[in-house]
N, C-alpha and C positions, 0 to 999 in steps of 0.2 A: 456506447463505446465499449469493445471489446477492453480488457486489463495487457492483452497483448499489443494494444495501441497507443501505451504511453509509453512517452519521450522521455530522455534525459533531460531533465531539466523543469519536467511537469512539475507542477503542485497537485498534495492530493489529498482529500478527509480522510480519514484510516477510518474502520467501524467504530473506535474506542473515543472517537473526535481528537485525536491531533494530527495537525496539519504536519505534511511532510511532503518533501521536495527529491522526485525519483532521482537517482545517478545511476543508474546506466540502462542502456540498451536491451536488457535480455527478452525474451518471450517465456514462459514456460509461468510454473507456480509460485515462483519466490521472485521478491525482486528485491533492491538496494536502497536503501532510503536515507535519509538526513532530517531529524527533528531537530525540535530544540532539549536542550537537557532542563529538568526538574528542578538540579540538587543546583545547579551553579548557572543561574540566568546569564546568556551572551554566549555559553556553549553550546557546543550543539553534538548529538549522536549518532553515530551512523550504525547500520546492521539489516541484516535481511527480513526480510517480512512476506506473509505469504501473499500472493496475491488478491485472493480472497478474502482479506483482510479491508480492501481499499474500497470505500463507499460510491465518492466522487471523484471528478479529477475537477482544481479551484482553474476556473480561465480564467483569462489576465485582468477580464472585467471583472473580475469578483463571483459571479455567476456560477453556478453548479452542473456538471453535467454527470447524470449517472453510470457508474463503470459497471460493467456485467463481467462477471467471472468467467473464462472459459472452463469445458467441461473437465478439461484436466486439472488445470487449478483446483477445482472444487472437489473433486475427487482426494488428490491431495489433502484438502483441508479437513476433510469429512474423515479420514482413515487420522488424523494428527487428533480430532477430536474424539473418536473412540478409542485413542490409545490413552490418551491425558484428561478423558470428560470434559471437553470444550472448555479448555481454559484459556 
């Protein structure tokens, strides 16, 4: 599954392992995410994430299906890593 094939609404492994729940629609490198927060258990965070970033997408069975990055995405990610040394 392409990362331009998730839904609003999807669940997803990030590469860092937390789970997050996409919110909106877009295609491209970055998308919109909702975790949960760290500091205060019951809240939750939202903010952009790159695409590239996102391992699996969680189906509704629990089950993992692997996301592949598009070549734009990953372009993107590659030029953010040699600006910042993949952090």
């Amino acid at each position: 599954m392409l990362s331009n094939d998730l839904k609003k609404g999807d669940m997803v492994l990030l590469n860092d392992g937390f789970e997050a729940k996409i919110l909106d629609n877009r295609k491209g490198s970055t998308r919109l995410v909702e975790t949960d927060n760290l500091i205060n258990p019951g809240h939750k965070d939202m903010g952009s994430i790159y695409a590239a970033n996102i391992a699996f997408k969680i189906e509704p069975d629990g089950s993992r299906t692997p996301v592949t990055t598009t070549p734009q995405a990953q372009k993107a990610r590659d030029m953010c890593d040699a600006i910042f040394g993949g952090l």
